[in-house]
N, C-alpha and C positions, 0 to 999 in steps of 0.2 A: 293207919300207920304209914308212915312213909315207904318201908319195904313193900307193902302192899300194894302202892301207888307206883313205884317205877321200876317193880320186875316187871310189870307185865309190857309197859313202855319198852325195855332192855328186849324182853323177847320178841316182842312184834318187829323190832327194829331188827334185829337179827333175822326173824325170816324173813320177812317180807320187806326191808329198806324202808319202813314207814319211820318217819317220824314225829314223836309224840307233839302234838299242837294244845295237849290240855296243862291250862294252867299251873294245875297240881301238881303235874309231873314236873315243872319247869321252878315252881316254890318249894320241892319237897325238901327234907333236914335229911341230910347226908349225915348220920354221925355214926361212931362207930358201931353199933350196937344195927343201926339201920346196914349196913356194909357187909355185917354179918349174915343176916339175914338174907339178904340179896343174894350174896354167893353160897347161900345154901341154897334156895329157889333158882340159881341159874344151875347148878350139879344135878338140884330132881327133874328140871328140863333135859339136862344131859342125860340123865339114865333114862327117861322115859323115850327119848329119841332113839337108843340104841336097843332101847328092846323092841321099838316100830321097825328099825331096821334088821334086826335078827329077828322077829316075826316075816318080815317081807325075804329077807335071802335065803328062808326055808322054802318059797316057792318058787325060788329062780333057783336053785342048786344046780340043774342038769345043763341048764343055759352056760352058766358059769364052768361048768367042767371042760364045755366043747371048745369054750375060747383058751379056755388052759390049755387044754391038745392043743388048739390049731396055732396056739402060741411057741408051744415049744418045738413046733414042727418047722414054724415059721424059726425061729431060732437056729435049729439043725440046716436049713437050708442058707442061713444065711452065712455060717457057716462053713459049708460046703463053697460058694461063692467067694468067698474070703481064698480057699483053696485053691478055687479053678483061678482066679485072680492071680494066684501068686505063681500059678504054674503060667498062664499067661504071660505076667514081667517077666519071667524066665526065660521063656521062648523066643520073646521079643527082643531080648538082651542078646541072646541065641542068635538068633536073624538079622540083626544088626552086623556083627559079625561078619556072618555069610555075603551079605549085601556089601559089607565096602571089600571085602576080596574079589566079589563079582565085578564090583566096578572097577577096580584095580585092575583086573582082568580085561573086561571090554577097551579100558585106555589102551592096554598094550595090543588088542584086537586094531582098535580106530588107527594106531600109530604101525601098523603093519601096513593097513588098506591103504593109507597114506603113504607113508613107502615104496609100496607098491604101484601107487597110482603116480607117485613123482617119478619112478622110474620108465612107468609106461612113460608118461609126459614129455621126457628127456627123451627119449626114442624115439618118439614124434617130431619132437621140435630138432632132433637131431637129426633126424630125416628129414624135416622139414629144408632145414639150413642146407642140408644136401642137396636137396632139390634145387634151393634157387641159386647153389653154386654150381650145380649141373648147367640152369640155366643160362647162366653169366657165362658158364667156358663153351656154352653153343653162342651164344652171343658175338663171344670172343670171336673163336671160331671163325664163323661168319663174316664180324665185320675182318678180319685178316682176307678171307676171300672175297672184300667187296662187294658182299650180297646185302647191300644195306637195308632190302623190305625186309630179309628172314633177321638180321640184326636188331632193328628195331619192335619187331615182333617179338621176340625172346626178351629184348631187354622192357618191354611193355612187361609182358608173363613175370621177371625176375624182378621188375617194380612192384609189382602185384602181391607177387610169393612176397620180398621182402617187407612192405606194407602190413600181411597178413600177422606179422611177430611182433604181434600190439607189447607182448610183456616183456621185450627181450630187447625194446627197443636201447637200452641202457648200457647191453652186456656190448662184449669188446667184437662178440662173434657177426651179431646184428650191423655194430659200425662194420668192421670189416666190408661186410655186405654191401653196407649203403656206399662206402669209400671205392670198391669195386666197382660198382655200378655207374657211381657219376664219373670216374674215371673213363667209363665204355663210353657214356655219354657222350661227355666233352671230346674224346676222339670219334665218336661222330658227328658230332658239331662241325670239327676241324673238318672229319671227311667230305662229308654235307656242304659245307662253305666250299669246298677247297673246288669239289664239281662244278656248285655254280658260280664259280669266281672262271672255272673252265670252261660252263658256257657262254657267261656273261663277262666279256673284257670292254674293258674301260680305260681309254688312256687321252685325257684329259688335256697333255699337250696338245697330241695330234686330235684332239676333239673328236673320236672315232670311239664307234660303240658297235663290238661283235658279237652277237648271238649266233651260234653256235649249234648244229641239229643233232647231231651224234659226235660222243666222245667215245674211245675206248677205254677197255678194264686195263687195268694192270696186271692181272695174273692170266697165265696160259689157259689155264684148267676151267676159266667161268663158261658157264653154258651160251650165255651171251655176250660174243666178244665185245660188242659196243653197247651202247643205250642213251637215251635222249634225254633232253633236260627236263622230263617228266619225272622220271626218276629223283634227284636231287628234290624237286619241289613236293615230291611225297615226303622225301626222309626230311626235308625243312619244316614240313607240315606235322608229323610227326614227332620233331623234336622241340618244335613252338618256336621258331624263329624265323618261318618265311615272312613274316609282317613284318621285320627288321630288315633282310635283304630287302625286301619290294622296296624301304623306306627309301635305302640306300642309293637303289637303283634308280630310283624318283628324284634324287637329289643330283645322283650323276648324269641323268637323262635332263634334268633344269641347267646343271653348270656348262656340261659339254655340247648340247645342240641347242633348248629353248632358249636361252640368255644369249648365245650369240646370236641366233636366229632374227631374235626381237628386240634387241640393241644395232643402233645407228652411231659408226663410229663420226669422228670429227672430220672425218675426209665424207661423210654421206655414203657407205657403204655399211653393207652387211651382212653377215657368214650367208652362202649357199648350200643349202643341203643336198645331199648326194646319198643315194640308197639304192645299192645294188648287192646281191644277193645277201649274205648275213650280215652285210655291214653299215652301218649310217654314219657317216660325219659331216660338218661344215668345215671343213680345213679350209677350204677356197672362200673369196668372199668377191661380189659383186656389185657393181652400181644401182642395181634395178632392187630400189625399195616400192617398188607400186605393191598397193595390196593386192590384187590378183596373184603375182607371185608368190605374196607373203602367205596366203589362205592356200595356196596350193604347193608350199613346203610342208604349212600346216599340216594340209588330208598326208602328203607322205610321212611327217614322222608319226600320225595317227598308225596308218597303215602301216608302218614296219613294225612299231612295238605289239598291234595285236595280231599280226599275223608269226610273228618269230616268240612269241609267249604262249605257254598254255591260258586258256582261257579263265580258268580262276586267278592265274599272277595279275592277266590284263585286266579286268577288278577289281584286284585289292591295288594295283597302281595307278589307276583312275583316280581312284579316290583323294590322292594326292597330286597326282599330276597334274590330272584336270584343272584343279583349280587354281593351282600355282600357274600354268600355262595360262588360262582365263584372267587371272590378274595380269599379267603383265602384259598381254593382251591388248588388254584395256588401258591400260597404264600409258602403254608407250605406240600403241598405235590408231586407237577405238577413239578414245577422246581426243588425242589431237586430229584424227582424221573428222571432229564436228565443225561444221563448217559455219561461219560466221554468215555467209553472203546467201543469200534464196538460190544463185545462180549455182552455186557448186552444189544445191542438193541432190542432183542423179547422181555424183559422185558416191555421194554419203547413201543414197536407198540400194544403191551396190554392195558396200561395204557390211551395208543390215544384211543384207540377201547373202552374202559371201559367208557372216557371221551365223545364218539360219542352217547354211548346207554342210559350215563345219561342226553346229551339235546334230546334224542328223548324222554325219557320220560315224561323230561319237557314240550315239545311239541305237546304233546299226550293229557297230564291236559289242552292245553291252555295257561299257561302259557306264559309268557313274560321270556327277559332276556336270552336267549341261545345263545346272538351273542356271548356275551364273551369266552364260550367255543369253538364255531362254530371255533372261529377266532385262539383260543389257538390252535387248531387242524392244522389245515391249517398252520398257522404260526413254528409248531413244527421242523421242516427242521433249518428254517431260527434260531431260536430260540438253538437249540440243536448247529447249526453252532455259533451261536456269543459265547454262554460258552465253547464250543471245541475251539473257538478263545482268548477267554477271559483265559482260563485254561492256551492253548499253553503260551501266553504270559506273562505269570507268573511264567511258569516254565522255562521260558527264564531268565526272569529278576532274580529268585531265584538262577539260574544257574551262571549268570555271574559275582553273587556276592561271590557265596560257592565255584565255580569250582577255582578260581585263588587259592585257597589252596593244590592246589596236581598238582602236575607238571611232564613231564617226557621227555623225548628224544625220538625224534623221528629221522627216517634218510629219507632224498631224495636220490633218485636216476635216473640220466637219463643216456642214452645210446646215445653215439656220435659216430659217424665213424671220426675218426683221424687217423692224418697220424701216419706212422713209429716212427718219429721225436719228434710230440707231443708228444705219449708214453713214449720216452725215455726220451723228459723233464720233463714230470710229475712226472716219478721215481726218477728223480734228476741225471740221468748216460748215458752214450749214450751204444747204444747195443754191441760195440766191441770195449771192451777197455777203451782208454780215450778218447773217443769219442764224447762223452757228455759234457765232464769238457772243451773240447777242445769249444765245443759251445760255453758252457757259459762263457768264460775266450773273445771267439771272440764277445760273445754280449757284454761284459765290453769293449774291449779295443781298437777293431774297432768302426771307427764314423757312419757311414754307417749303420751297422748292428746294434747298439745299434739304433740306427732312426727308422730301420724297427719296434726292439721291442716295443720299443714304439709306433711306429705308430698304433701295432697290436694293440695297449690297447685303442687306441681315437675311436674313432665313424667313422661309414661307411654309417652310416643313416643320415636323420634330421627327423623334425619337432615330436618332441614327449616335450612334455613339461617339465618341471624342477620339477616337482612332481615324475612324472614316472623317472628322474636320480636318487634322493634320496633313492625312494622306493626301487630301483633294488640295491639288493646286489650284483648284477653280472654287474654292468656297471662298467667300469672307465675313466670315461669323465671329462676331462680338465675343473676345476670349481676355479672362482678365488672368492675370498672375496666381492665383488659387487654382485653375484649370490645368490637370496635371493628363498625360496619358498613364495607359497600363504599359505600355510598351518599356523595357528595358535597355540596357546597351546590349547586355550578350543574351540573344535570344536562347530560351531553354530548348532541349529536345522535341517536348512534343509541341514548341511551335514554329521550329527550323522543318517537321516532317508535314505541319501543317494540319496537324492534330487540332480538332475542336476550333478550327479556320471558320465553321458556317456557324457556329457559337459567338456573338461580340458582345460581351459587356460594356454596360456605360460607366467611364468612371467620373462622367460629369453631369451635373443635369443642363448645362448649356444644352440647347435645339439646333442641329446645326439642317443643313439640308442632303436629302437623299438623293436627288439629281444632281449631280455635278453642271453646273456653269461654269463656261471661260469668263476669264477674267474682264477680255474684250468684249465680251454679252452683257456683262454690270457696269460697263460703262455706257453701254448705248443704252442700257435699261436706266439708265440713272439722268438720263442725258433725255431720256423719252418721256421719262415721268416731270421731268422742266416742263417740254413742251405740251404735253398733254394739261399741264396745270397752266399753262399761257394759251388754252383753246385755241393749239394746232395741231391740225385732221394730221394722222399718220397713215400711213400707204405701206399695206408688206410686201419688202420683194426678197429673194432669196439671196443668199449672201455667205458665200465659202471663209470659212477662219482658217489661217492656218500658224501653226506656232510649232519651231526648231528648239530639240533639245539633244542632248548626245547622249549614244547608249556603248558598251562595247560590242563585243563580237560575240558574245555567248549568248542572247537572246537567239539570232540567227542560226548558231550553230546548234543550240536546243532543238529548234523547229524545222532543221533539218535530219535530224536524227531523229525524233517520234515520228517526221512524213516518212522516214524511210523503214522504220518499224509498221507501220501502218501499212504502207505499199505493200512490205512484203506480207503481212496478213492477210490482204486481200490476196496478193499474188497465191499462196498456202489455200485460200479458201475456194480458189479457181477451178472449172473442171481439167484444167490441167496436170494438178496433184490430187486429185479426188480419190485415187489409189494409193496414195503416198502415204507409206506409215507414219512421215512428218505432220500429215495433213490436222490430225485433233490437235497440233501447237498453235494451229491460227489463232484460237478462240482465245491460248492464254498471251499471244502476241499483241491484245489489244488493253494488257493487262499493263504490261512493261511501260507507256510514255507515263502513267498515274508514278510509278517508280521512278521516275527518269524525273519527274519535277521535284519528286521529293527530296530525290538527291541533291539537287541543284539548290531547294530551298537549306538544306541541311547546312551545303557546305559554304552557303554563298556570306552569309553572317562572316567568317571566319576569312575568306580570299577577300572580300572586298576589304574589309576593314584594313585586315592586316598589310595591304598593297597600296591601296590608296587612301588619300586622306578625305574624300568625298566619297566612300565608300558608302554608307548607306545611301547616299540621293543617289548613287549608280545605281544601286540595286532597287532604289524603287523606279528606276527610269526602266534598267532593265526589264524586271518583273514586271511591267506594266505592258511594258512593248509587247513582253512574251504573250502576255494573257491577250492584249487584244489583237496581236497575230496568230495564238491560235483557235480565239473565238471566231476570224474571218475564214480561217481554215477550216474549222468545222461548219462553219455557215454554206459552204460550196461543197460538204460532203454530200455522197448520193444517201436519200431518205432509209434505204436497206442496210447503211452502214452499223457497225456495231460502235464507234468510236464514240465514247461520251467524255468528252474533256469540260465538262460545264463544272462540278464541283472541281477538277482541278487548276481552273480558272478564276473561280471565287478563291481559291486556295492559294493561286497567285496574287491577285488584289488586294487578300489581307496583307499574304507577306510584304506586299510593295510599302501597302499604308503602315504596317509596323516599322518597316525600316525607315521609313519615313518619320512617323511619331517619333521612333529613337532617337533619332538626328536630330528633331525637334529640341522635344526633350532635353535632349545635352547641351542644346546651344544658349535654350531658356535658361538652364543650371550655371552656366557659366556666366548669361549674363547678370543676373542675378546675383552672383558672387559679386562682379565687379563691380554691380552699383549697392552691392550693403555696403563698401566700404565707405559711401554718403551717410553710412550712420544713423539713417534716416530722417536727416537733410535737419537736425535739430541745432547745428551749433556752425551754421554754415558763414558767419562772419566773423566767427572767431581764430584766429590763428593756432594751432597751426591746423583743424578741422577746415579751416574755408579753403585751404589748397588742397586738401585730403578730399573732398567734396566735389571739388573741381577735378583732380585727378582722377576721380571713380566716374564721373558723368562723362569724362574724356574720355579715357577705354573703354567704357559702354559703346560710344560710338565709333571707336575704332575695330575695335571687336565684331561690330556690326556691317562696317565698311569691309572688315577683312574678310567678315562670310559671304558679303557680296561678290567680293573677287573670286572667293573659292570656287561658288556654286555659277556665276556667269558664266555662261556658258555649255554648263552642264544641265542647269534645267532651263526649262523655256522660260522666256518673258514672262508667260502670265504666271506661271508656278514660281518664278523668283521673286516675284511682288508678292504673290501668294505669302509665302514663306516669310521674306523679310518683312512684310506686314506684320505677321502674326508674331513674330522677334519685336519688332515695333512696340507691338499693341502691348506685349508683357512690359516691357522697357515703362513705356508711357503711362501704366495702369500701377504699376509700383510706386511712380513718381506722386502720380496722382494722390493716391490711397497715403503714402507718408507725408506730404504735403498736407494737406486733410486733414492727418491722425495729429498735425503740428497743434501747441497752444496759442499760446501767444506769439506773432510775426510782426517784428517791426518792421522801421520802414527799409534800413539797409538789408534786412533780410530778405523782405522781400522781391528790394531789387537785385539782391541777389540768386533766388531765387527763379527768378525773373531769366536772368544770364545764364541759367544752367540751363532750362527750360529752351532758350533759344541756341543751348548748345545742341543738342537733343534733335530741335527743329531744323536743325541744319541737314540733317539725314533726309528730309522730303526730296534733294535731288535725285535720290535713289529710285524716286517713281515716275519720276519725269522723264517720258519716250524722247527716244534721239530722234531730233526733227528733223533732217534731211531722211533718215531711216523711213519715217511717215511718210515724209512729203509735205507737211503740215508747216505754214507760217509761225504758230506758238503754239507750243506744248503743253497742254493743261496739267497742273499739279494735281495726280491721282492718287494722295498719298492719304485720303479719307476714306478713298473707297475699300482701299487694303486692312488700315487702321482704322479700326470702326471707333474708336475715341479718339482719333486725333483732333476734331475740331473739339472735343472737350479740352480736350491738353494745351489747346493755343487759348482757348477761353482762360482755362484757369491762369496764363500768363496774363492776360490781361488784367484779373480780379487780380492780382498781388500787386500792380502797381494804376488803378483807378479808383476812382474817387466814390464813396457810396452813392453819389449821381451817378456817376457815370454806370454801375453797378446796377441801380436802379433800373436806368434807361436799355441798357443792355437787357436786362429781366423781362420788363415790363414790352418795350420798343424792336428787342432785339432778337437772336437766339439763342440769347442765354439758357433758357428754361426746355429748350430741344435736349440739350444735352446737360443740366443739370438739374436735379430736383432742389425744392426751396429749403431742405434741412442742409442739404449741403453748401446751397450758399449762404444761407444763416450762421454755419459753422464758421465757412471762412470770413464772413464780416464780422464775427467776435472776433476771430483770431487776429484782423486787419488792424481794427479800430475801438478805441476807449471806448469804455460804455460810455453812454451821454444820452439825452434827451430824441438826438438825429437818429443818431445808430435803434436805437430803442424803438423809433417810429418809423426808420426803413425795414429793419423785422418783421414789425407787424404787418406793414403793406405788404411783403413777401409772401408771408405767410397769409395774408391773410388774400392775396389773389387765386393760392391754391392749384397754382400750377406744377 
């Protein structure tokens, strides 16, 4: 049956939580009949359970009783707790109560104490106040009786007391106080002042100053009817303003005795001071400004103010005096007593000495403030060196602006060993006969020997730069119109002081030479090299050059000024001054002519230019002169000397050679302007160019004629062929090169060409020596030896109006090819002549001889 099948599933499940896993139980017919049964079988589970458990509570009965007791006991007390509980809230409701009356209580206890303790408070402070107006009416008091230490003492105590009323500072009782207080103050300020204005009088007209040793009181009854200016300087100390008197006093002690003292009126006079017993003035005034007097007014006003002061005022007015005195000191009698000349120095080791005795005395009072002399002293060397520097350099500058007003000639001369030959070409003659004329007819008209002469004249050196070719009036080095200097017009700073002078850059690669040659040495060399190529023997014998150029008056006056700097260093370095506190300025005395040139370089750019119109060739004539007068100068110094003027001799020689190259420079710039206006000679038959053409190769060479005149004169012979050579050579090498760069030249052109060329050519007089000047029969035209292309430049006139023959023969026969290469005359025979069969096969033989 189904009941039978899942009561007992229903009860196991009940006790034990199992559940049923068998099929049976899970399939079984739940129907009504099944339902019934079941809840009859779960009822006889139920009864049979309760009769297990009322068999079982039969033998725990006594168990069961005792938890009854001890439950209802447990009950009763809990009970009882409920009670004490509620008697508790009670109590506590109760004591609440109690507790805020108590506190209520104690507030009005705390607000007693307080009460009470503000009253004490107020009785304090109310005695307190008392107290420090007890103090203040002893103060009072006191200061009425002129006892100004017990016055300031009370009024210290009544600062103090009043200070002490940190919480009352606000109330009207505490101002009162303080308003009290400073009111005693301030009248002893006044009293304090008023004393030492009584011991110390000042009266500024009469320049008079009274200290004063005892004053008396004012009241009958004082203990001490007088007292000293001690007194005041306690109660000034005391009230914090003796460092304002002293100030005072220092200012009135500067206006009334030091300032006149050490002031020189317009008549040469100066206050005398006068100090006899509490008084000093300078009301009188005297002649006698020597320093001895003036150091010994000094030690007296020293000596009165620290003897008629307490020694703390004499102190705190050091501090101020001293150096105010010490400055002006210096000012107005220190420095100008430094003396410029060596011979017034025992004056000036006086004056240090006199300087040394018035800080000891200073030092002796106690006094403050002697570093500044201490230091003038010591410093006096260095001091005396910067105005000997500063002086030098003013009589530079003065120099190079007055000296350019007087000018004169001076000559060089050097001595050469040359041969036979040079001799005889320097006289212009050979020594037997026609000897000579016979040369120089073989240096014209042989090719050969005219080469050599030339050759004599180019460079046998390199590497010297294109400054040092300009500068040297004795080179003559092959310079074409591309060859430019570094040199400027307005020289910069640092090559006016001559800065980076032993530095020369090349700006050209031209070779020029490092030895300078006269000009008259390359023509005997040029005139030697003939002969020695016509195998005749030369003989050296010695032989003086000498060549006139003009300098002003400032070389000289330079070189008179560093010999006299130098004298007196050695003079300084002598056992003479070997004691002399001067003595360590020797060493920077040899310091000063290095400054002295610098100056002169600095400012010489600027005087010469702007005064004269040959300005730079003065200054290289000058500068030149300078450096080799004072290269001869130092040449005869003794071996022990310290004087090294070698770099500032090199330093002259650049400057000379820049100012030189400048001049250069601007004259090439110009000429050059004037002959672009040739246009570069391209349209020279045409109107209105061919007058235009003419007109530019005209002032070329007027231009050129009129720097002749400028500079005649001023440089020497060989240095003015120098020069206008190298004018020349640019002029000529322009011509050349546009000439050249031409295409086609016909034939009017060319003889046009031709006419400018010989316009040009007309300038060779300019080298041509004055023949009586010589002494010479005929003057040889030196105008190749200066212009190292001029016989190219007379060549090339020839090639513009000769014939390819002739051309030819010239090439081949002549010396053409000395001074032309074969592309360049290939150039100009295309540019001469049609092409044609002739022209085509003198080319070829040109070129093909390879010369």
């Amino acid at each position: 049956m189904a009941a039978d099948t899942v009561t007992p599933a229903i009860l196991q499940y009940i006790d034990h939580h199992a559940y049923p896993d068998s099929e049976d139980v899970a399939s079984a017919d739940l129907g009504t009949d099944a339902l019934s049964s079941l809840l009859q079988a779960i009822h006889n589970a139920q009864t049979e359970v309760e009769q297990e458990v009322k068999a079982l509570s039969k033998n725990t009965a006594p168990d069961i009783d005792t938890w009854i007791s001890r439950a209802k006991d447990l009950q009763a007390d809990i009970l009882r707790s409920r009670e004490t509980a509620r008697q508790i809230v009670l109590e506590h409701e109760t004591g609440r109560d109690l507790r805020a009356k108590g506190e209520e209580a104690g507030r009005k206890v705390k607000l007693l104490e307080k009460e009470v303790a503000f009253e004490e408070s107020l009785a304090a402070t109310l005695e307190h106040v008392a107290h420090a107006n007890r103090l203040l009416d002893a103060a009072q008091e006191h200061a009425v009786r002129g006892d100004v230490e017990a016055t300031l003492r009370e009024l210290d105590d009544a600062d103090g007391s009043i200070a002490a009323l940190e919480g009352l500072k606000d109330t009207r009782a505490c101002g009162l106080l303080q308003a009290r207080a400073k009111q005693l103050r301030e009248s002893m300020i006044e009293t304090v002042t008023a004393h030492w204005n009584g011991f110390v009088q000042v009266d500024h007209e009469e320049r008079t100053i009274v200290i004063a040793k005892r004053l008396r009181h004012q009241f009958e009854d004082t203990a001490a009817p007088d007292f000293g200016i001690e007194l005041p300087v306690k109660g000034a100390q005391g009230l914090g303003i003796l460092e304002g008197l002293v100030h005072k006093l220092s200012k009135d002690i500067d206006r009334t005795v030091l300032r006149p003292r050490l002031t020189v009126d317009d008549e040469g006079q100066a206050a005398k001071v006068e100090a006899s017993g509490d008084q000093i003035s300078c009301r009188q005034r005297h002649v006698d400004t020597t320093h001895a007097t003036l150091f010994a007014d000094s030690h007296r006003i020293i000596d009165f103010f620290a003897s008629h002061l307490p020694s703390e005022v004499g102190i705190m007015l050091s501090e101020s005096l001293v150096p105010a005195f010490s400055l002006r000191l210096e000012e107005h009698w220190l420095e100008p007593a430094i003396p410029l000349s060596i011979q017034e120095m025992p004056a000036f080791q006086d004056v240090l000495t006199h300087v040394s005795h018035l800080a000891d005395l200073i030092e002796r009072h106690r006094w403050h403030g002697t570093k500044q002399l201490r230091v003038w002293v010591e410093n006096a060397p260095r001091t005396w060196l910067t105005k000997r520097r500063e002086a030098v350099l003013g009589d530079v500058r003065n120099l190079v602006f007055a000296g350019l007003r007087e000018t004169k000639v001076v000559e060089r001369v050097e001595t050469r060993m040359v041969s036979k030959d040079d001799h005889q070409a320097l006289q212009g003659g050979g020594g037997d006969g026609e000897e000579g004329d016979d040369e120089w007819d073989t240096a014209w008209d042989e090719p050969e020997e005219a080469k050599s002469a030339v050759d004599a004249a180019k460079p046998v050196e390199d590497t010297v730069s294109l400054d040092d070719d300009e500068a040297s009036a004795w080179d003559t080095d092959d310079l074409d119109d591309k060859q430019s200097t570094s040199a400027s017009g307005d020289a910069d700073e640092a090559d006016a002081w001559g800065w980076g002078d032993d530095t020369q850059t090349s700006s050209s690669p031209t070779a020029t030479k490092k030895t300078q040659q006269p000009p008259a040495a390359l023509e005997a060399s040029a005139a030697r090299n003939v002969g020695d190529r016509a195998g005749q023997p030369s003989k050296e014998r010695e032989m003086t050059l000498r060549e006139t150029f003009t300098v002003t008056a400032v070389p000289d006056g330079v070189l008179d000024i560093v010999q006299h700097i130098i004298s007196d260093a050695q003079t300084l370095a002598g056992p003479s001054y070997s004691s002399s506190p001067i003595a360590p300025a020797a060493t920077g005395l040899y310091s000063i002519p290095t400054l002295a040139l610098a100056i002169y370089r600095a400012t010489a750019p600027t005087a010469y230019t702007n005064t004269l119109p040959t300005g730079n060739m003065l200054i290289y004539n000058d500068a030149g002169h300078l450096a080799s007068k004072l290269r001869e100068w130092q040449a005869v110094q003794p071996p022990a000397s310290r004087l090294r003027l070698d770099n500032d001799v090199k330093a002259l020689e650049t400057f000379a050679k820049r100012a030189y190259g400048t001049e250069m420079e601007s004259q090439r710039t110009i000429l050059r302007d004037l002959l672009d206006g040739a246009q570069g000679f391209g349209s020279v038959t045409q109107p209105p160019y061919k007058q235009g053409c003419e007109d530019a190769v005209q002032q070329t060479v007027d231009r050129l004629r009129e720097v002749q005149k400028q500079w005649k004169g001023i440089l020497s012979d060989g240095a003015l062929s120098q020069s206008l050579g190298s004018l020349l050579l640019s002029v000529t090498g322009k011509m050349i090169t546009d000439i050249e760069d031409l295409g086609d030249i016909g034939e009017a052109d060319s003889h046009q060409l031709r006419h400018l060329k010989d316009i040009v050519s007309g300038t060779k007089d300019m080298f041509v020596r004055d023949e009586k000047a010589d002494g010479v029969e005929e003057a040889p035209d030196m105008t190749f030896i200066y212009c190292p292309n001029w016989l190219k430049f007379q060549y090339l006139g020839e090639i513009l109006e000769s014939s390819l023959a002739d051309i030819k023969y010239l090439w081949n026969e002549g010396e053409l090819s000395l001074e032309f290469d074969g592309e360049e005359v290939v150039e100009l025979i295309e540019g001469l002549f049609a092409d044609s069969d002739i022209r085509r096969r003198a080319i070829q033989e040109i070129r093909r001889s390879g010369r």
